[in-house]
C-alpha positions in Angstrom: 84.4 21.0 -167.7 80.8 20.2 -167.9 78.3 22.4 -167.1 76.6 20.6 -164.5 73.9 23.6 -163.1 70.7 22.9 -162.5 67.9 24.1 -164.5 65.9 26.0 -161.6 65.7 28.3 -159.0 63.2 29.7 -156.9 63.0 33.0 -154.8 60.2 33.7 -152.6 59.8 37.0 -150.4 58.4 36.6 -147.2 57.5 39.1 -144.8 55.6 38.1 -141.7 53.6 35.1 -143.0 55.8 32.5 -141.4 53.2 29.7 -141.7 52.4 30.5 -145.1 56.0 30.3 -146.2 56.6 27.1 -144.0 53.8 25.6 -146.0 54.8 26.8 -149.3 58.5 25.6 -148.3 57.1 21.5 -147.6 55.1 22.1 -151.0 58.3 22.8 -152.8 60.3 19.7 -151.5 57.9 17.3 -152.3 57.3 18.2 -155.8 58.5 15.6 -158.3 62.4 16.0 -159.1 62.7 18.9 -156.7 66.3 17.9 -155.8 67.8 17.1 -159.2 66.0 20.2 -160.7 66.1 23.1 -157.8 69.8 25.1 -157.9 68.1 26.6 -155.0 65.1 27.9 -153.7 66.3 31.4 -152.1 64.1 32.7 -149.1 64.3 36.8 -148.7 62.4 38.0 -144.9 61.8 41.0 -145.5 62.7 42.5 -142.0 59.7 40.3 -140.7 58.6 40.8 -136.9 57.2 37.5 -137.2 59.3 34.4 -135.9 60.4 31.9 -138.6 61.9 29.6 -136.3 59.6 26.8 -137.6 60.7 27.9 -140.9 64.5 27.9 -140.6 64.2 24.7 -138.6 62.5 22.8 -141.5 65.4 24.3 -144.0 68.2 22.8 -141.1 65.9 19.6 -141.6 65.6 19.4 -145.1 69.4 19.3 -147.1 68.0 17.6 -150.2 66.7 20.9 -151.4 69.3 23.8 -152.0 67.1 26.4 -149.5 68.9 29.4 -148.7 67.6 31.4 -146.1 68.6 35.4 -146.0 67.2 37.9 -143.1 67.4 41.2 -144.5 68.0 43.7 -142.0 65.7 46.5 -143.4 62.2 45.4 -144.9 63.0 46.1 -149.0 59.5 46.0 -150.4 58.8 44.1 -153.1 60.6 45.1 -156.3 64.3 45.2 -154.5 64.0 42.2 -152.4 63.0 40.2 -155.9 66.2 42.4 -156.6 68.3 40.8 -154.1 66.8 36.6 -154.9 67.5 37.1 -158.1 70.6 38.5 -157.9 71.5 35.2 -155.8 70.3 32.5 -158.2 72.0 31.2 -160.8 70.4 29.0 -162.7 68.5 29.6 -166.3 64.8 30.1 -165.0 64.0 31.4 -162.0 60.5 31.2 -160.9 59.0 33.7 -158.2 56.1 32.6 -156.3 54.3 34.8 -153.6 54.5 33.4 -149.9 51.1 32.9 -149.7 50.7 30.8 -152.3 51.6 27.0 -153.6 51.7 24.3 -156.4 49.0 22.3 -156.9 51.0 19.5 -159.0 53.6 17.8 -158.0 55.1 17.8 -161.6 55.1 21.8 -161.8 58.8 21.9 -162.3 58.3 19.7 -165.0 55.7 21.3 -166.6 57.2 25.0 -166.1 60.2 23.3 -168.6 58.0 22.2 -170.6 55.7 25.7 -170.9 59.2 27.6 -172.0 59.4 24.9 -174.8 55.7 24.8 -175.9 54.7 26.4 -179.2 52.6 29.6 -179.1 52.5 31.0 -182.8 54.9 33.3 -181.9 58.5 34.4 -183.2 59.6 35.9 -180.4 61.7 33.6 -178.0 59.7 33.3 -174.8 61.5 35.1 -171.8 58.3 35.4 -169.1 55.9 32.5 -168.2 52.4 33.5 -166.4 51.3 30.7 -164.2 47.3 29.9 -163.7 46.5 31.6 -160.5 43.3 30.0 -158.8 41.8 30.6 -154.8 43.2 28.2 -152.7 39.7 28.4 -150.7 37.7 28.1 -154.3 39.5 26.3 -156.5 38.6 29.4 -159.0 40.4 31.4 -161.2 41.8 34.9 -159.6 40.3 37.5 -161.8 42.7 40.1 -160.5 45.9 37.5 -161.3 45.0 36.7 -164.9 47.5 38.0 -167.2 44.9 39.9 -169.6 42.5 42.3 -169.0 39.9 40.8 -171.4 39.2 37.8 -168.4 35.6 36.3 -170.2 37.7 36.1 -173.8 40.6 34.4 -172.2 40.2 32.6 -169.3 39.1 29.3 -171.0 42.4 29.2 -173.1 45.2 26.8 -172.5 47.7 29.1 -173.6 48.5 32.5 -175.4 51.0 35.1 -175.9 50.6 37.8 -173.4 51.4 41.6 -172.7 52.1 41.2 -168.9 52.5 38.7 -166.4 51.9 38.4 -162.7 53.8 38.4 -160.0 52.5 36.4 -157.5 53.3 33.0 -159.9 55.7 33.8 -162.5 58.7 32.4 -164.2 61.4 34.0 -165.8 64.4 33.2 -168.0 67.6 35.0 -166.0 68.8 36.0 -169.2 66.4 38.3 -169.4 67.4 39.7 -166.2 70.7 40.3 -167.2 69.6 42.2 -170.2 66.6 43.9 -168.8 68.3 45.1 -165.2 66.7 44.5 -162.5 63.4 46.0 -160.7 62.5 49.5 -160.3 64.3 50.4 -157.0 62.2 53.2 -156.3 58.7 50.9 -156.5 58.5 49.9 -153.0 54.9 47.9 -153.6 53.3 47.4 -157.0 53.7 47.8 -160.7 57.3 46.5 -160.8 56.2 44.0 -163.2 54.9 46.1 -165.5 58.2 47.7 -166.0 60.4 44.9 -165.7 57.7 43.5 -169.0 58.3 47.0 -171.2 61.7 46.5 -171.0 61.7 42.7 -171.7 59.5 43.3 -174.5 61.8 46.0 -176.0 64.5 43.0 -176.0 62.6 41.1 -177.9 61.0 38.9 -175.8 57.8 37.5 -175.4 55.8 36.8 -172.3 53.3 33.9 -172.2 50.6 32.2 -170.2 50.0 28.2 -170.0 47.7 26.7 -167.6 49.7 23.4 -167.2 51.2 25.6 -164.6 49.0 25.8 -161.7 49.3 27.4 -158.1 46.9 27.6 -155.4 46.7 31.4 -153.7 45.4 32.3 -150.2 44.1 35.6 -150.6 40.5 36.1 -150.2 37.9 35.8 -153.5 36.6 39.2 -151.5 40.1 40.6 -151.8 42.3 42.2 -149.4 41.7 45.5 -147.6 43.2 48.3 -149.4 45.6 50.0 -147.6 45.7 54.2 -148.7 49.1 54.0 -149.0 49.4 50.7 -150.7 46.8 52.3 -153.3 48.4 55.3 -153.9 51.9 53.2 -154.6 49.7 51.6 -157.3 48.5 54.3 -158.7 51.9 56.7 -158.7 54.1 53.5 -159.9 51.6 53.4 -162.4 51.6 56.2 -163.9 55.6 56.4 -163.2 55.8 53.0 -165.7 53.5 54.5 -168.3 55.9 57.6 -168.6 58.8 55.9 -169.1 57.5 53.9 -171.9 54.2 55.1 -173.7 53.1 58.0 -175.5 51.8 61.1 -173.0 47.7 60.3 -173.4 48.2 57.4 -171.7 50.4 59.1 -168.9 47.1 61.3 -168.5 44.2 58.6 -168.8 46.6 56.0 -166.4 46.9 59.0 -163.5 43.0 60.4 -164.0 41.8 56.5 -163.9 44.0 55.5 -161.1 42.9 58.8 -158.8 39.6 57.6 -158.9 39.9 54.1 -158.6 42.6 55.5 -155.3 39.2 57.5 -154.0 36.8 54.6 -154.4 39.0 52.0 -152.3 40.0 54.3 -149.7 36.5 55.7 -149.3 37.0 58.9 -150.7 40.7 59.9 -148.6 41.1 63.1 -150.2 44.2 63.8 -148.1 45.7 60.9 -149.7 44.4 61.4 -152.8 45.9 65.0 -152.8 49.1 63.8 -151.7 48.9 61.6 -154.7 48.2 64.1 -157.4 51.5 66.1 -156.5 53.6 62.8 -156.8 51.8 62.6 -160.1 52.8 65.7 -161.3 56.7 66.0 -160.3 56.6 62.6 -162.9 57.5 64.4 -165.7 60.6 66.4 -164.1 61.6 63.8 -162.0 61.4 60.8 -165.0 63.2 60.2 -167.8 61.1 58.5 -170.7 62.7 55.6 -172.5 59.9 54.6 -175.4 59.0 51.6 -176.6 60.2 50.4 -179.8 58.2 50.4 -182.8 58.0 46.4 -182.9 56.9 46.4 -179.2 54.2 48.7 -179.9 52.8 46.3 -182.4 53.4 43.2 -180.3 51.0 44.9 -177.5 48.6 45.8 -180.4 48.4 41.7 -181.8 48.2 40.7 -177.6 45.3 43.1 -177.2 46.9 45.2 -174.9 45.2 47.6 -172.7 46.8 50.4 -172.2 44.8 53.6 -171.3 44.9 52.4 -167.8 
């Protein structure tokens, strides 16, 4: 029999943004092929208290596009309700967008094809795409969702090989998936991607950024009020991922970097920042390091890794 499954699937998250994702839900079904290329677009609420009425009434609406709509009944954070989308879609890319965000061309199916098939002087096969992030308010490109750290050397490129990618715009291949395993269950918010991009990497391969892939996001050029306890998941998953994978100086420059980045956000919550420090140091009896192969180590060297922090 013919394999007749689609090429793509989508999975967004959504927790209490129901006009967000009700946006991002009419931008996905008028882009250009959406119902000859989508296997589905997979909707996770994470437990919202919000009401998505509006939004399940505009899936009811709407059969052309394969939407599937699941309520969990407990909110799963980020990492293991990606876990769950994923583990629902079946088709050979599957591309994760944030809820507050959407595609500024109508062709971006098309052109996220197309990136996985563009040349980038590199051996590995390509298994992670990095969309361009840019303000929906500006128009400019998110700093703080540009996959390298070197921003004024690479922001102006159209493409290169890269040592992470985002999360908030990303596509990746599900083979990779089903050789990497899934997110971290224990990373309820941040630094799952960083993880999920070791392992990937230690597979062979490689992750990549092309700007013909462009979303608009809704967070603030100001940024978003850090929350203490959002921080300190940041800075403990951190440090958890840099265990697991790289030598032990970086475990220590990754923790001291990220406590005082922790203290500068929160306005100096020393409480917090305590609290932190002894999750730090239960990492190394409570973790199990897996490192990173010797060809890995010298593909994040050539991609001008950064990886003291």
């Amino acid at each position: 029999m013919q394999n007749t499954l689609k090429p793509l699937s989508i999975i967004i998250i959504t927790y209490n943004r129901p006009d967000d994702t009700l946006f991002l839900l009419k931008n996905i079904a008028g882009l250009q092929d959406a119902a000859s290329l989508l296997e589905s677009v997979i909707v996770v609420n994470n437990a919202s208290r919000a009401d998505y009425t509006e939004v399940t009434n505009f899936i009811d609406a709407t059969p052309a596009i394969p939407f599937k709509y699941t309520l969990s009944p407990e909110n799963l954070g980020v990492a293991r309700g990606r876990n769950l989308a994923v583990s629902m879609a079946k088709a050979p890319i599957i591309i994760t967008i944030d809820d507050d965000a959407y595609f500024r061309d109508t062709d971006a199916l098309l052109q996220i094809q197309k990136a996985f098939e563009a040349d980038y002087g590199e051996k590995r096969p390509v298994g992670i795409l990095s969309f361009k992030v840019l303000y929906a308010s500006t128009k400019m490109i998110q700093e703080n969702a540009f996959p390298h750290k070197r921003f004024e050397e690479y922001k102006n490129k159209e493409k290169f090989v890269a040592s992470y990618y985002i999360g908030c715009g990303h596509a990746i291949k599900k083979e990779v998936y089903d050789r990497t395993g899934p997110y971290p269950a224990d990373f309820f918010y941040g630094m799952e991607e960083y993880d999920l991009c070791y392992r990937a990497l230690n597979e062979g391969y490689a992750i990549v950024y092309n700007s013909a892939v462009v979303i608009y996001h809704n967070e603030s050029p100001l940024g978003r009020t850090p929350h203490a306890e959002k921080m300190r998941m940041l800075w403990v998953n951190k440090a958890k991922v840099v265990y697991r994978y790289l030598p032990l100086q970086y475990f220590g420059s990754t923790s001291i970097m990220w406590s005082l980045e922790y203290l500068k956000k929160t306005k100096w919550d020393f409480k917090g920042w305590f609290k932190g420090w002894k999750m730090i140091l239960n990492i190394p009896a409570s973790e199990k390091g897996s490192k990173l192969a010797k060809d890995t180590r010298a593909y994040l060297k050539a991609t001008k890794a950064r990886l003291w922090y």
